[in-house]
Backbone bond lengths (Angstrom), bond angles and torsions (degrees), N, CA, C in turn:
res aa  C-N    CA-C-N  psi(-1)  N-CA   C-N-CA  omega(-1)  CA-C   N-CA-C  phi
1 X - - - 1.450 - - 1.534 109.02 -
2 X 1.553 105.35 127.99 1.816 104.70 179.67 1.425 94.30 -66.39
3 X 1.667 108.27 -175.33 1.663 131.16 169.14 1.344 93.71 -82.73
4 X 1.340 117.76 172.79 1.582 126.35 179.76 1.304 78.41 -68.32
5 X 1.945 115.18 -78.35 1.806 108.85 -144.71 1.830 108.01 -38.08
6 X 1.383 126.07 -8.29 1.286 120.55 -163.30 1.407 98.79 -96.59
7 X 1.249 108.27 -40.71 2.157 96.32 171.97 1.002 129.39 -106.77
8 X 1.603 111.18 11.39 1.335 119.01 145.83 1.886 123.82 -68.50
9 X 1.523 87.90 -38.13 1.448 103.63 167.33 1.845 117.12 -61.19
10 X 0.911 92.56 -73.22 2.059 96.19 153.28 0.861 108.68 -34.96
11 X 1.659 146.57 -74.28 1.564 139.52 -165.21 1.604 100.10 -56.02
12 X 1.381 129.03 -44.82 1.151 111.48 -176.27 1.686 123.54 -68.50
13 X 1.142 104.73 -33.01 1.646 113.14 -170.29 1.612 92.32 -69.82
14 X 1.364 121.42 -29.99 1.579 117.03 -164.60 1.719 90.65 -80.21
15 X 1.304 133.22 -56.48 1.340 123.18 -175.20 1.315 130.74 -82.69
16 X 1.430 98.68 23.33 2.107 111.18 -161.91 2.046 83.72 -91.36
17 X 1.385 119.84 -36.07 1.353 122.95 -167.01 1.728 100.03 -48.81
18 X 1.495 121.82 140.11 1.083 107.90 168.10 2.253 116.22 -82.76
19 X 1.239 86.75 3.73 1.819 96.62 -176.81 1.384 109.08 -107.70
20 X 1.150 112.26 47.94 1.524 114.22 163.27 1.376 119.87 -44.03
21 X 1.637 129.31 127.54 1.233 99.85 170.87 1.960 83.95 -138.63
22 X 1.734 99.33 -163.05 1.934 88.36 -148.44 2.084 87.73 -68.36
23 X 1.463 103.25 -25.90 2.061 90.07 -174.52 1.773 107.19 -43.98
24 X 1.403 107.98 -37.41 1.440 125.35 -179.97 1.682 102.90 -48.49
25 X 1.207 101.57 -77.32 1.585 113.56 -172.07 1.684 100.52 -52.68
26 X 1.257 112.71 -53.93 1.724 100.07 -179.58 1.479 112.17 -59.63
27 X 0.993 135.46 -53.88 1.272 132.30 172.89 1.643 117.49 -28.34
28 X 1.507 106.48 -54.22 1.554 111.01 -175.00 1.406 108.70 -68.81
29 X 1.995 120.85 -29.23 1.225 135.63 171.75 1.742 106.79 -46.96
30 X 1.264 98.32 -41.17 1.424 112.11 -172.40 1.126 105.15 -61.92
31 X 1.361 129.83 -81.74 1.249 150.36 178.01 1.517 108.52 -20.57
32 X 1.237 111.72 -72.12 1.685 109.93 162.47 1.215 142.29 -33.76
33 X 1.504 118.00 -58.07 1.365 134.60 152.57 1.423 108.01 -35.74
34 X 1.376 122.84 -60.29 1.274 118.27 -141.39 1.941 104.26 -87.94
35 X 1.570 95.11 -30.49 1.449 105.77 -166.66 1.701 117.20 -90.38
36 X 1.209 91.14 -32.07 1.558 100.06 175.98 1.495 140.30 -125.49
37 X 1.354 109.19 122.78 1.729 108.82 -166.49 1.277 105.28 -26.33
38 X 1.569 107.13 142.78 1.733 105.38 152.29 1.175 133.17 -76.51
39 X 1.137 126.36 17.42 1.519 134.32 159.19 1.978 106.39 -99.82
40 X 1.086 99.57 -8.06 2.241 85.00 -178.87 1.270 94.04 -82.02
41 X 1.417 96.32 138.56 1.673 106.93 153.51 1.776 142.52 -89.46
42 X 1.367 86.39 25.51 1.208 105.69 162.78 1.877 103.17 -98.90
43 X 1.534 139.41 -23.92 1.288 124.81 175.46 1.846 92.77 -73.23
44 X 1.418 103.64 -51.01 1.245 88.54 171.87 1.824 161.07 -25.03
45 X 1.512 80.85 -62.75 1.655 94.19 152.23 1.272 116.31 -55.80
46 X 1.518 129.24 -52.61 1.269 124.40 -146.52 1.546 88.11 -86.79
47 X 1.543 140.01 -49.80 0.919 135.78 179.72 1.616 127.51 -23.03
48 X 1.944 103.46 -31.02 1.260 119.24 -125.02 1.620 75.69 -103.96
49 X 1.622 95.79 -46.46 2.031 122.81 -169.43 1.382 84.10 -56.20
50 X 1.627 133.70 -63.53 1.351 120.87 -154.73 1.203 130.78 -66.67
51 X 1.592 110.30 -13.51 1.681 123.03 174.08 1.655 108.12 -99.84
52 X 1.312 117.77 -4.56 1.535 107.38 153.68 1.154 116.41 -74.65
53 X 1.617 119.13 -45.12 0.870 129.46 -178.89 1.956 124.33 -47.15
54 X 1.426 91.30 -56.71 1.600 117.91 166.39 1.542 95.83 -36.68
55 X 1.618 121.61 -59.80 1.715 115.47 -152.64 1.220 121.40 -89.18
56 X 1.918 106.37 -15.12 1.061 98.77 152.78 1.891 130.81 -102.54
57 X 1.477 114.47 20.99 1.306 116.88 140.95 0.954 122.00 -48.73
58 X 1.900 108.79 -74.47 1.768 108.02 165.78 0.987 129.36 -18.69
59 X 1.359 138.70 -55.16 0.929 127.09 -128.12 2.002 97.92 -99.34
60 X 1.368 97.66 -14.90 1.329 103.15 -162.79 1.496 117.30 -69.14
């Protein structure tokens, strides 16, 4: 298991691209799930960041 600052660091480098596409978003989906308890609120936040993120892809 990484440290948070380490897949928080990952979540950012994965969503810094301006060409997100959904392999992008699953990947960071991944990352979360896999790296961090489901009780921290740090998956939380980012969970929360990555489906804004997701709707405003859509929308574009």
């Amino acid at each position: 298991m990484l440290t948070e600052s380490t897949v928080e660091n990952m979540f950012r480098q994965l969503m810094k691209t301006e060409d997100r596409n959904e392999e992008t978003f699953e990947k960071a989906e991944e990352l979360l799930e896999v790296e961090l308890r489901p009780e921290s609120p740090l998956r939380h936040r980012l969970t929360v960041e990555l489906e804004e993120l997701r709707t405003l892809a859509t929308k574009s």
